[in-house]
N, C-alpha and C positions, 0 to 999 in steps of 0.2 A: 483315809480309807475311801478308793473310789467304788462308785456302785457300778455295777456289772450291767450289761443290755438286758438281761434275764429280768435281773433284778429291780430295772427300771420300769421294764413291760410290764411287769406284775404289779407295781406302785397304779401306773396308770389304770391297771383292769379293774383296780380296787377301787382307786376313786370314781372310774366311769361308772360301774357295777352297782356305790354306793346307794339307798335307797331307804327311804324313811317308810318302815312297814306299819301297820296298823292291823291289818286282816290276817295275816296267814301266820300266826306265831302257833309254835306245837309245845306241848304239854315237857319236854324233854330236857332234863335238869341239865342244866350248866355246869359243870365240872368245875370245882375249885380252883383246878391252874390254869385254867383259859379265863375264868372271873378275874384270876390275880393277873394275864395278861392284859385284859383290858384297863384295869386301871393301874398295872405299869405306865402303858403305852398313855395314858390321859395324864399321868402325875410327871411325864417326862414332852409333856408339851413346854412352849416359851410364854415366858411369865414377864412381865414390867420389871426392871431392879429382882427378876429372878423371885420377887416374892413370892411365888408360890401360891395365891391367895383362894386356892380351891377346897372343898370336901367333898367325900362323895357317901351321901346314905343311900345302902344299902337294903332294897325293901323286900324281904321274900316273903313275908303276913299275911295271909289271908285275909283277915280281918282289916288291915292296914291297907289292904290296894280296894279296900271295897268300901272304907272310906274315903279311899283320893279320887276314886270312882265316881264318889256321890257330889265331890265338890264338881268334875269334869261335866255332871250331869245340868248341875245347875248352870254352868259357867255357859256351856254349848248353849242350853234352851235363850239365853240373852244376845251370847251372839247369833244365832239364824233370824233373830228380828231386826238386826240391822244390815243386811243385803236386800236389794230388791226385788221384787218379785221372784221375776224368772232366776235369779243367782239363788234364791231362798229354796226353792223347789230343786235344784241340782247342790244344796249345801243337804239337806235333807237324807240325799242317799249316799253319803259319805259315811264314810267308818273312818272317825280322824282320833283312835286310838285303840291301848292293846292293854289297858289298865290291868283288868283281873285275865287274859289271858296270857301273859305272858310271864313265864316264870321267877322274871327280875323285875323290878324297878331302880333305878338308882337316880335318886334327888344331887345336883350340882350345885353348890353354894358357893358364895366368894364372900372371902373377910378380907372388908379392906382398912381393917385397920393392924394386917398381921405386918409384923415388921416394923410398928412406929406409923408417923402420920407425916413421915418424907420419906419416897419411894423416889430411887432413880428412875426416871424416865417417867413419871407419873404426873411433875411439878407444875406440867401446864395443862394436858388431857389426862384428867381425873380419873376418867372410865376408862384408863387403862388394862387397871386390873379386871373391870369385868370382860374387855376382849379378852385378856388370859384364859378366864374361865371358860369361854367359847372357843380356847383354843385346844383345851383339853379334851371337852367336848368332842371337835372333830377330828384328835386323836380317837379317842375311844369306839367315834362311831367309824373310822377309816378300819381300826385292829377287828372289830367286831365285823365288818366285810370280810376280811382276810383268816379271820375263824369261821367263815360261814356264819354268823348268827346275822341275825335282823335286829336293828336298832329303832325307835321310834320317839318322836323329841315331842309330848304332849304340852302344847303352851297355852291350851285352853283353862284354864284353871288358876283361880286367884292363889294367887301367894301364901292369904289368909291361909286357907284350908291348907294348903301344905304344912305351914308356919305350926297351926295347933295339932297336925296328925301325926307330926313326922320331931317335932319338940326342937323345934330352930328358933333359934333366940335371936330378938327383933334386928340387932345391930347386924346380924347377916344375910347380903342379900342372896334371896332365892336366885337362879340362874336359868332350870329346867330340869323337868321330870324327864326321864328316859323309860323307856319299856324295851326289856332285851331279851330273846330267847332266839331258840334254833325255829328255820320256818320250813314252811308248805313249799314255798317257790318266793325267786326272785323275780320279780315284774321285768321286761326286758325295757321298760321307760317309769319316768317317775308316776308313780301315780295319779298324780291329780295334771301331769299330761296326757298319760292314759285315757283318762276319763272326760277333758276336756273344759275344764277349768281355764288354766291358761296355757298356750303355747311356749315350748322354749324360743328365747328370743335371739333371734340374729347375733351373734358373736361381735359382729363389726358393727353393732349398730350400742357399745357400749364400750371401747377401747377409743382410745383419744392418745396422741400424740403432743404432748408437750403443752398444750393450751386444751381449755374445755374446748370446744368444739361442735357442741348443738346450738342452734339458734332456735 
């Protein structure tokens, strides 16, 4: 089945478009079949030996995002003391999540031990299956562009607190919290470009030909 220019152009607008939101999520429920699209579109990403090794908890609780909230709260105040000065003072006026605003959450887990404990493709880089799960990921957060919704990948937050709020049994690992709902506005650059963190980097100053190539 080949893909159409249309339908090429529009791959691209998504991914360029794509955008990890934190601030401008709106109150506006998510519709069942666009929910069941997104984690179509994640559970039909590529997998190591096809394993499969994702889950996806589904968090609409109120109660439940004001506990993962409170683990985020603790997590942040540890990390802003390990940047320096002046990064400390510009980490301070970030919003680097959308916990209780946004009407979803969904937790990404991998079990690696589904399927036995010999995975094709697995036998020499182990953490195969956790790129799967990362790969499902950027399915869901690509489909979730292309429904309009805003995604946000909260990684400040211990495990732990996931682990006891959300009832994930130890042998699985945590992967990332997501925050999803419909927003304000799309940022016309990434955020923490926007704002001045760090620059995007030179395209040619990270492609290599055949041999590394930095000295």
């Amino acid at each position: 089945m080949n893909i159409s220019e249309s339908e090429r152009d529009a791959l691209y607008k998504v991914i360029f478009s794509r955008r990890d939101v934190r601030s401008e999520f709106l109150p506006t429920p998510i519709p069942n079949d666009v929910l069941s699209n997104l984690l179509k579109a994640a559970h039909h990403a590529p997998s190591v030996g096809f394993m499969q090794p994702w889950d996806f908890i589904v968090v609409d609780n109120e109660q439940t995002k004001v506990a993962i909230k409170a683990g985020f709260t603790q997590a942040n105040e540890q990390a802003e003391s390990l940047f320096s000065a002046d990064k400390r003072s510009q980490y301070k006026k970030l919003k680097l999540e959308g916990i209780i605003e946004a009407p979803l959450g969904i937790c990404v887990t991998c079990d690696k031990s589904r399927n036995g404990p010999v995975v094709l493709g697995r036998t020499v880089k182990a953490e195969m299956d956790l790129y799967s799960a990362v790969c499902a990921i950027q399915n869901m957060w690509l489909a979730a562009r292309a429904e309009n919704l805003g995604l946000g990948w909260v990684s400040i937050i211990e495990d732990a607190v996931l682990r006891d709020v959300l009832g994930i049994p130890e042998h699985i690992d945590i992967i990332a919290y997501l925050c999803i709902g419909y927003v304000s506005e799309f940022k016309n650059k990434p955020e923490l470009e926007e704002k001045g963190w760090l620059p995007r980097m030179d395209i040619n100053d990270v492609i290599h030909f055949n041999r590394w190539s930095k000295t």
